[in-house]
C-alpha positions in Angstrom: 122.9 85.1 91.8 120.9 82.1 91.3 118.4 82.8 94.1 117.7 86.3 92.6 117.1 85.2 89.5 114.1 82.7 91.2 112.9 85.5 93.6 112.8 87.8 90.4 110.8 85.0 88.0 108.6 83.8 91.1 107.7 87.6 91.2 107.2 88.0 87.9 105.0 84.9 87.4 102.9 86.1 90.5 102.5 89.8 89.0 101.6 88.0 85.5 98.6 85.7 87.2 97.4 88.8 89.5 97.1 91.0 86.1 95.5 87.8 83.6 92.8 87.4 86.6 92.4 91.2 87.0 91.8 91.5 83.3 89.3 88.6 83.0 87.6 90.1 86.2 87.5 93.7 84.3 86.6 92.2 81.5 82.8 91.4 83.0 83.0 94.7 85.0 82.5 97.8 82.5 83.5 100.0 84.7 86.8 99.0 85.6 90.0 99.8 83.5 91.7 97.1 82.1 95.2 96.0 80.9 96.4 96.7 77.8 97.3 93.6 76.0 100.7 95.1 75.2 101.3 95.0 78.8 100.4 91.8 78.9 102.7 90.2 76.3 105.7 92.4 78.0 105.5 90.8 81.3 105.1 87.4 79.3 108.1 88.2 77.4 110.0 89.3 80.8 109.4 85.5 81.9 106.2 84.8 82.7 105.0 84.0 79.2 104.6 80.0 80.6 102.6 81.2 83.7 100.3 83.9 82.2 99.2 81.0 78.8 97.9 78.6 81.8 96.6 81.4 83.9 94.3 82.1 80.3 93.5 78.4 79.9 92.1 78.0 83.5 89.9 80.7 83.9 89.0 81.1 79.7 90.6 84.4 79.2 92.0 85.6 75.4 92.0 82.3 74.4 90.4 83.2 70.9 93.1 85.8 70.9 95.8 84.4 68.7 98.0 87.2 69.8 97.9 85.3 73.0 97.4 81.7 71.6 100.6 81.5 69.5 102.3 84.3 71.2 102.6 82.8 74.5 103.7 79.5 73.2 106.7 81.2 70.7 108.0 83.4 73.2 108.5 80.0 75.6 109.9 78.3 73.3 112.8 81.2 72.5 112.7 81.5 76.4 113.6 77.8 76.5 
């Protein structure tokens, strides 16, 4: 049980990176679709909310979004 509940949050955390970096690259790209930020807090909330705030920070994505900004942080602290 333990080791699916790593593959599953490894996983999760992967997915959550791969969509931040997608959206920041669609972001500059006008022609490309882009994730909704609902999506984006529900894969935080499904465990990847720690992951997806320092994905933001390191390549300057959302972070005058306070959605994000306190989101991210309140639903790692509940997760915690």
């Amino acid at each position: 049980m333990k080791r699916e509940i790593l593959v599953y949050l490894l996983t999760i955390n992967i997915l959550a990176i791969f969509l931040t970096t997608y959206d920041k690259i669609a972001s500059k790209k006008f022609r490309r679709k882009r994730i909704r930020e609902n999506v984006l807090l529900l894969v935080g909330i499904l465990g990847a909310s720690l992951s997806m705030y320092l994905t933001m920070h390191l390549i300057h994505h959302k972070t005058k979004h306070k959605k994000f900004m306190l989101g991210l942080p309140l639903i790692i602290i509940i997760h915690v």
